[in-house]
C-alpha positions in Angstrom: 101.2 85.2 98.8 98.0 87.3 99.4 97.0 90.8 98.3 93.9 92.3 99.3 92.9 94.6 97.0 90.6 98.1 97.7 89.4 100.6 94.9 90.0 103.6 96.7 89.0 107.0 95.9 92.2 108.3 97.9 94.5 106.6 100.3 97.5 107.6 102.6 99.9 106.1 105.2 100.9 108.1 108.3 104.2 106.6 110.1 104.4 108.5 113.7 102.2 111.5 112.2 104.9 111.5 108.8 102.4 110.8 105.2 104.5 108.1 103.8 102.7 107.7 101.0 99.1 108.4 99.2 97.3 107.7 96.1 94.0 109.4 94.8 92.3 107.2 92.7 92.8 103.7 92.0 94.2 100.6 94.5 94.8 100.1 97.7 97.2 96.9 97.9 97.4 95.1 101.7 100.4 92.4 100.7 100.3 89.4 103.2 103.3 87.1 102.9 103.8 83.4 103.7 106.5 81.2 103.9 107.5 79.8 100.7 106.8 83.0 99.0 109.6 84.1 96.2 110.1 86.6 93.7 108.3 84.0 91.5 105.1 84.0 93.1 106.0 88.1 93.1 105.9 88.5 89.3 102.4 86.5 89.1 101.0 88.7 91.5 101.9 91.8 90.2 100.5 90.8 86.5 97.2 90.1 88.3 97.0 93.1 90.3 97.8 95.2 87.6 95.2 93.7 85.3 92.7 93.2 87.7 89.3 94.6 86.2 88.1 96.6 89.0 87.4 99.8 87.6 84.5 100.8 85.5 84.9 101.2 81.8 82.6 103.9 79.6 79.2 101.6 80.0 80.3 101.3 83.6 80.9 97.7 83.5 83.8 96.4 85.9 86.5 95.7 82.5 88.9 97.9 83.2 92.3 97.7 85.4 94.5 100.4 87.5 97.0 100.2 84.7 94.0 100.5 82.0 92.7 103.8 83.8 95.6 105.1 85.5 95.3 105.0 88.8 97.8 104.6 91.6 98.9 102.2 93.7 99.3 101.7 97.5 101.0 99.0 98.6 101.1 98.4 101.9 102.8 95.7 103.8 100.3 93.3 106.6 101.2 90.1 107.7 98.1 90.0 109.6 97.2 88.4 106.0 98.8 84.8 106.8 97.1 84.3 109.9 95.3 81.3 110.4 92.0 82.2 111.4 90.3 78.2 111.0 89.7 77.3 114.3 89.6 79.1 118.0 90.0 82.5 119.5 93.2 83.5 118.4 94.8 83.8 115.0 98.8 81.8 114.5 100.6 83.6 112.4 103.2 80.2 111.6 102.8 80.3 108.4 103.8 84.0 108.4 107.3 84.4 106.5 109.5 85.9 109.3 110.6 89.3 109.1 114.1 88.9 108.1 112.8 87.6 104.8 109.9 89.4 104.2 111.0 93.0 104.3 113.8 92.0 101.0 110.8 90.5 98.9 108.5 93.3 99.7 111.2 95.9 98.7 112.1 93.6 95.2 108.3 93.4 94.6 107.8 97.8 95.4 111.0 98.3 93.1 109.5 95.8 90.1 105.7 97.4 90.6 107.9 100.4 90.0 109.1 99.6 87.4 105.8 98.7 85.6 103.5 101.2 86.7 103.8 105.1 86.8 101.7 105.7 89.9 103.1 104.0 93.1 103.4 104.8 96.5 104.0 102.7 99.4 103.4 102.3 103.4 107.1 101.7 105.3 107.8 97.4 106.4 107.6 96.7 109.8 106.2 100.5 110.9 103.4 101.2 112.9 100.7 102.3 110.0 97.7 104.5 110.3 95.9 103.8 106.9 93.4 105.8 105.6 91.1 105.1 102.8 87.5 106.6 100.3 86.6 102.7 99.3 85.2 103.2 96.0 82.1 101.3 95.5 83.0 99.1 98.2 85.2 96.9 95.7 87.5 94.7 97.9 89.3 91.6 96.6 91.9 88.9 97.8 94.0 87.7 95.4 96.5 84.6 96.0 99.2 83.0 94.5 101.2 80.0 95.3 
């Protein structure tokens, strides 16, 4: 399981011209998932990303996480993550999780980040997305769990 994670200043989702969701401040969350993934890997993922210190604290040191100051979340769903990029021309996206099991996992792991943070908002599974995004510093990180 892989999240790639973006300090934004704002971010949206457009779905066929519709704003599905936007943040202002705080993460942009692209979740890639592979085969094997489970609610299990889930959890861990969601502890990290929400403690992640990303932001700036009063010295403006990087110490402090979304939940610490706040911000929102954007999660957005992009298998593109699981591609395997090693070798030639064109990315195989095998170790992808198909389709049919992905979208229940994202949906369990939007309903538990939810649950745990105040600020969420989220792109639509298996749409065509137009994301838009203010990266904040640039601060970009990948995260993975297995």
């Amino acid at each position: 399981m892989k999240a790639l994670l973006q300090r934004v200043a704002r971010a949206s989702v457009l779905v066929e011209e519709r704003c599905v969701g936007e943040i202002g401040p705080g993460l942009l969350v692209f979740l890639g998932l592979d085969r094997g993934d489970g609610r299990e890997q889930g959890a861990r993922l969601l502890d990290r990303l929400l403690a992640y210190r990303m932001f700036a604290d009063d010295q403006g040191r990087m110490n402090s996480s979304v939940a610490d100051v706040g911000g929102g979340v954007l999660l957005v769903s992009q298998f593109t993550l699981s591609a395997d990029t090693r070798k030639g021309l064109r990315p195989s996206f095998s170790s992808a999780m198909p389709p049919t099991d992905a979208e229940p996992l994202y949906d369990w792991m939007l309903a538990a980040l939810r649950e745990r943070h105040p600020r969420v908002a989220a792109g639509e599974f298996g749409a065509d997305m137009q994301v838009s995004l203010v990266n904040d510093g640039p601060v970009t990180f990948l995260l993975e769990v297995s």
